[in-house]
Biopython code that builds the backbone (N, CA, C, O; Angstrom):
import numpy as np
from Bio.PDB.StructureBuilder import StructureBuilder

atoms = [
    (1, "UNK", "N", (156.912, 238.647, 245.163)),
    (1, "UNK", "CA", (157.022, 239.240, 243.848)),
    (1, "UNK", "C", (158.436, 239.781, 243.643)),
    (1, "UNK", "O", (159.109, 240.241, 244.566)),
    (2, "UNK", "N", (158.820, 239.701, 242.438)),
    (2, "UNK", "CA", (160.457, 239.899, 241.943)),
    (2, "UNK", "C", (160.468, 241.843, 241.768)),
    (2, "UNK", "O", (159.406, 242.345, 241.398)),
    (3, "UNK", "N", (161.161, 242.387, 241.930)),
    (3, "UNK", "CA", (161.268, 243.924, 241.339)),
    (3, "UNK", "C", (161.834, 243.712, 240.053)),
    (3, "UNK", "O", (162.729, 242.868, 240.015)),
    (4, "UNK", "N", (161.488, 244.344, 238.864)),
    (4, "UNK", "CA", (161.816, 245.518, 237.913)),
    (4, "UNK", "C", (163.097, 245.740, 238.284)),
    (4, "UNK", "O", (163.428, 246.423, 239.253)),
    (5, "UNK", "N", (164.051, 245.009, 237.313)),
    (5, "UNK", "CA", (165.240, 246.058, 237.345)),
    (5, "UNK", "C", (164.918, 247.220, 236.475)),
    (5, "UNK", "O", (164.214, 247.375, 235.477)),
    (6, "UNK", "N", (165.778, 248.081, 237.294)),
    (6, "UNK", "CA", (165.567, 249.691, 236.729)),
    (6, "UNK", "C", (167.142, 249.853, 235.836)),
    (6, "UNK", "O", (168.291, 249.450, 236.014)),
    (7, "UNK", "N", (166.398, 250.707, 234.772)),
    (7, "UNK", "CA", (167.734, 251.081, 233.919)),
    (7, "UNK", "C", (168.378, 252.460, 234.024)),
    (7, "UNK", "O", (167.691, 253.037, 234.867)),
    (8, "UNK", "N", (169.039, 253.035, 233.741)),
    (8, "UNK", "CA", (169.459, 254.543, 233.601)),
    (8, "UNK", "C", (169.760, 254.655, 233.218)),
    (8, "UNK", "O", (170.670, 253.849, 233.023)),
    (9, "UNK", "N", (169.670, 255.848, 232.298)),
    (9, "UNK", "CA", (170.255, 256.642, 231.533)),
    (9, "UNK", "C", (171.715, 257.180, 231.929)),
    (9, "UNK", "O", (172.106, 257.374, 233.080)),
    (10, "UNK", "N", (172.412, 257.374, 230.795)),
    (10, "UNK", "CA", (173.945, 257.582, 230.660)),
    (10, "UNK", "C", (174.123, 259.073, 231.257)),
    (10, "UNK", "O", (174.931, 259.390, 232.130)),
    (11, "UNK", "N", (173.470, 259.674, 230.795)),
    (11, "UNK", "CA", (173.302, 261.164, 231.447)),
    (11, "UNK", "C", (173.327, 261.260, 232.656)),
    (11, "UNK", "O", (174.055, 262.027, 233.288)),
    (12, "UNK", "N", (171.789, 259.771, 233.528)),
    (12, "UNK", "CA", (172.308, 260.403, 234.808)),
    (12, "UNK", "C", (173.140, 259.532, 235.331)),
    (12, "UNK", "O", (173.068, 259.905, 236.502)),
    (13, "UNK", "N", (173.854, 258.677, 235.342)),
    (13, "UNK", "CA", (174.974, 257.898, 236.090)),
    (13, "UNK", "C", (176.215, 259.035, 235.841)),
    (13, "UNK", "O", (176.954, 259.250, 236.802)),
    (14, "UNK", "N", (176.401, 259.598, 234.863)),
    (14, "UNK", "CA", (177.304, 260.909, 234.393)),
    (14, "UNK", "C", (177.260, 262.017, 235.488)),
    (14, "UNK", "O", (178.203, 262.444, 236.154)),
    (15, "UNK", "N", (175.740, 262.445, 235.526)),
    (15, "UNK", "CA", (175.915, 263.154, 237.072)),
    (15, "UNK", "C", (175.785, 262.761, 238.461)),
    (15, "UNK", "O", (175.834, 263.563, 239.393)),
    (16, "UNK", "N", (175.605, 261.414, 238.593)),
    (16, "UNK", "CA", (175.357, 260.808, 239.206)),
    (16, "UNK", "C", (177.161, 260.774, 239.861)),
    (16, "UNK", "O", (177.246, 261.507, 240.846)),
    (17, "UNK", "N", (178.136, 260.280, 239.598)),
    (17, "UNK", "CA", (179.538, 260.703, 239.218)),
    (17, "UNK", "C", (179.657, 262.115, 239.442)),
    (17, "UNK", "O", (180.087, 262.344, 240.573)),
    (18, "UNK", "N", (179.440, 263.083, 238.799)),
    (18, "UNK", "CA", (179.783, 264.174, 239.352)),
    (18, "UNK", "C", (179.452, 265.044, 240.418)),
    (18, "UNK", "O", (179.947, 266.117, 240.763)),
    (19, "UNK", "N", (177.997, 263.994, 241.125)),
    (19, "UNK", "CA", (177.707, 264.914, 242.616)),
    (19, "UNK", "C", (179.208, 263.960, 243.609)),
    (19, "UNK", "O", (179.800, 264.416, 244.588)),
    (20, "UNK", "N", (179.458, 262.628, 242.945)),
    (20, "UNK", "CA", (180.726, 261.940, 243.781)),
    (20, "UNK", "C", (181.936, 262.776, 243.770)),
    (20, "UNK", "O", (182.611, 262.779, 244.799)),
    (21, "UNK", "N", (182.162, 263.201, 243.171)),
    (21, "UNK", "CA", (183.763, 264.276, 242.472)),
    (21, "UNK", "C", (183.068, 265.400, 243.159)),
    (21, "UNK", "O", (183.887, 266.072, 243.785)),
    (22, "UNK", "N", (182.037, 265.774, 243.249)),
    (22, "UNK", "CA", (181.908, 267.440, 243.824)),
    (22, "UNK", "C", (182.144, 267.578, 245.122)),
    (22, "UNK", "O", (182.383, 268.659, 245.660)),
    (23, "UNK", "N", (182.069, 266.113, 245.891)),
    (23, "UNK", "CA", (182.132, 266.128, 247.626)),
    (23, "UNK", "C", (181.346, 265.198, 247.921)),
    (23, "UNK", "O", (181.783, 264.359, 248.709)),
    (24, "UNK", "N", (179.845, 265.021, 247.364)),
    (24, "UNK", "CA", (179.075, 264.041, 248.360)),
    (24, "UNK", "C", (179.534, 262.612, 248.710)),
    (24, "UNK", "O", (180.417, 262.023, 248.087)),
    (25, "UNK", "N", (178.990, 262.201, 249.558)),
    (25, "UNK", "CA", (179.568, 260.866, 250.016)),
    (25, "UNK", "C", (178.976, 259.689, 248.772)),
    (25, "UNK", "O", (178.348, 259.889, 247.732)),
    (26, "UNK", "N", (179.394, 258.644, 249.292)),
    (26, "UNK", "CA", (178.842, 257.948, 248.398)),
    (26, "UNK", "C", (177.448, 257.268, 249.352)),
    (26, "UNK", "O", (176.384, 257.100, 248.756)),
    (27, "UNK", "N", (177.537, 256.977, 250.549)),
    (27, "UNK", "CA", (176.656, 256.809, 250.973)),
    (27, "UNK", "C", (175.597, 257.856, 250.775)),
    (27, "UNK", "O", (174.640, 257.370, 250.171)),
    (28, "UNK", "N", (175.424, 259.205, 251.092)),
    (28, "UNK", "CA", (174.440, 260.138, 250.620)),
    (28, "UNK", "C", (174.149, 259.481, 249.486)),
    (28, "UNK", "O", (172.986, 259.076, 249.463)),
    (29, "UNK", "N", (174.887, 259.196, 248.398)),
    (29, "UNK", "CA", (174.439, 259.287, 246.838)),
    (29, "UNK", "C", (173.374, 258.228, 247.013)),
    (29, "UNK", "O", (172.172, 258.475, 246.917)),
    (30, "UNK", "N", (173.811, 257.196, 247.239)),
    (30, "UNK", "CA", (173.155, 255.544, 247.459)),
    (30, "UNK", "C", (171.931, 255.485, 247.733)),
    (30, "UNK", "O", (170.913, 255.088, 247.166)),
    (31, "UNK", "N", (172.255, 256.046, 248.911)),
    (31, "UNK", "CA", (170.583, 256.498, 250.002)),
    (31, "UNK", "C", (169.946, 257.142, 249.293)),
    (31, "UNK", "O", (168.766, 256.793, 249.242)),
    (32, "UNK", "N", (170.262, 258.095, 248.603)),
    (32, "UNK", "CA", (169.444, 259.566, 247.763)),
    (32, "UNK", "C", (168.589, 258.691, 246.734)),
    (32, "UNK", "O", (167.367, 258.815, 246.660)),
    (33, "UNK", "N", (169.229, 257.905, 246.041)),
    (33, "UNK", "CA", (169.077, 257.458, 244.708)),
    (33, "UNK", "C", (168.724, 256.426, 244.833)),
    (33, "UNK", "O", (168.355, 255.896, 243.785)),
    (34, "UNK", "N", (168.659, 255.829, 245.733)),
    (34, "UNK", "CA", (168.317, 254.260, 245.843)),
    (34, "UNK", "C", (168.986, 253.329, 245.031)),
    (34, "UNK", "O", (168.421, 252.592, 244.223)),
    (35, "UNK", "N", (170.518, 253.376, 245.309)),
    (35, "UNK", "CA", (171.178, 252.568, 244.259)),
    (35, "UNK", "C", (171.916, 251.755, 245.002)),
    (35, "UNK", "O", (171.799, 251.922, 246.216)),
    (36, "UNK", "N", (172.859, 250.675, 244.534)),
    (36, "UNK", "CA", (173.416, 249.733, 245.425)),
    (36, "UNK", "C", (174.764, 250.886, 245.100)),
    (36, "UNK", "O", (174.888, 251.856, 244.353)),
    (37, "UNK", "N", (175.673, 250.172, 246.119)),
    (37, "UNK", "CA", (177.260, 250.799, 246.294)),
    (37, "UNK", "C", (177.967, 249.852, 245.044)),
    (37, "UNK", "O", (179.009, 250.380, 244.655)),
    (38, "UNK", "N", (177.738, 248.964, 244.544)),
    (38, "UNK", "CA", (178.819, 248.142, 243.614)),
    (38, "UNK", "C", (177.907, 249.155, 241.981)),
    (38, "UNK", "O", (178.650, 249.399, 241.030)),
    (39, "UNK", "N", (176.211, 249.665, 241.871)),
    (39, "UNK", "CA", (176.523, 249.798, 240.842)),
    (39, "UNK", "C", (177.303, 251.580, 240.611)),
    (39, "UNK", "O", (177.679, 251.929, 239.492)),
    (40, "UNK", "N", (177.405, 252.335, 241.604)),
    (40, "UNK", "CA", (177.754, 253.394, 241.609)),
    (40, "UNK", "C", (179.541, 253.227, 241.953)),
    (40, "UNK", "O", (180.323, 254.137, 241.682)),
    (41, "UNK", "N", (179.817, 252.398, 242.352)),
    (41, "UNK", "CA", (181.772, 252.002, 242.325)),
    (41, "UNK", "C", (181.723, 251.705, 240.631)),
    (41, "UNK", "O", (182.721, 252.038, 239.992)),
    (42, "UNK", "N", (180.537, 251.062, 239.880)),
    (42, "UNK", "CA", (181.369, 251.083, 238.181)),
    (42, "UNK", "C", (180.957, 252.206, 237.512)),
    (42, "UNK", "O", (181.254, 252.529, 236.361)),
    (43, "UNK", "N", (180.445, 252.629, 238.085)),
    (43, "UNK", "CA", (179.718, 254.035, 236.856)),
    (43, "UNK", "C", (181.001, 255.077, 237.452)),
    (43, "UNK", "O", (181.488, 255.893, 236.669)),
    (44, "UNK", "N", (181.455, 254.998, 238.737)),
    (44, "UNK", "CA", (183.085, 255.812, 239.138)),
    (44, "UNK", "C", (183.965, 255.007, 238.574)),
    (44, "UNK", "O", (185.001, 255.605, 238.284)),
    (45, "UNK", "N", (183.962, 253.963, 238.321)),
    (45, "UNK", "CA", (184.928, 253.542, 237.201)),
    (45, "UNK", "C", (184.810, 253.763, 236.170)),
    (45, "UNK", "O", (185.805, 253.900, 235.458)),
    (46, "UNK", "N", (183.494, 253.890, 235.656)),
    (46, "UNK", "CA", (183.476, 254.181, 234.252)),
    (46, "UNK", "C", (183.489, 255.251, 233.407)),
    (46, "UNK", "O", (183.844, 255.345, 232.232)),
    (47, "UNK", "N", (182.861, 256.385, 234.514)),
    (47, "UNK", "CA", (182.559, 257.455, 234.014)),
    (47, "UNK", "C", (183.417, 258.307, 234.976)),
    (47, "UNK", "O", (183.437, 259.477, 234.595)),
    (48, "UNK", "N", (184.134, 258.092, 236.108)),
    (48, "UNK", "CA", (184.830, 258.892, 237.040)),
    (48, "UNK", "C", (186.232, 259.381, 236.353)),
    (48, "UNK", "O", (186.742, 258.381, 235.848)),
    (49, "UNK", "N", (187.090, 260.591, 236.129)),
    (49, "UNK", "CA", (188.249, 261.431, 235.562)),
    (49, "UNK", "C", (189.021, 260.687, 236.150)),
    (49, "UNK", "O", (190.236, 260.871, 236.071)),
]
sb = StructureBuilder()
sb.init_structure("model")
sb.init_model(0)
sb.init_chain("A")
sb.init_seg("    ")
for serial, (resi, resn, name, xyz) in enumerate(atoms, 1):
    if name == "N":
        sb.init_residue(resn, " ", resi, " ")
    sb.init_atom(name, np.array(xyz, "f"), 0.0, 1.0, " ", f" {name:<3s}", serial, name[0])
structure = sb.get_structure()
């Protein structure tokens, strides 16, 4: 069986980004959130200062 891509909200990729800028690793984030590393490198591109 295929998974459900999952969507998110702008809000949280926004803080999602700012636990990255506050210190956490990105691995923590990944693991935490269950996200891949390429889509959290564009949401720090996109949404990262």
């Amino acid at each position: 069986m295929s998974q459900k891509r999952r969507t998110f909200t702008t809000d949280f990729k926004k803080q999602v980004v700012a636990l990255y800028e506050s210190g956490k690793s990105r691995q923590d984030i990944v693991s935490e959130y269950e996200l891949t590393a390429s889509a959290l490198d564009r949401w720090i591109a996109v949404f990262g200062i």
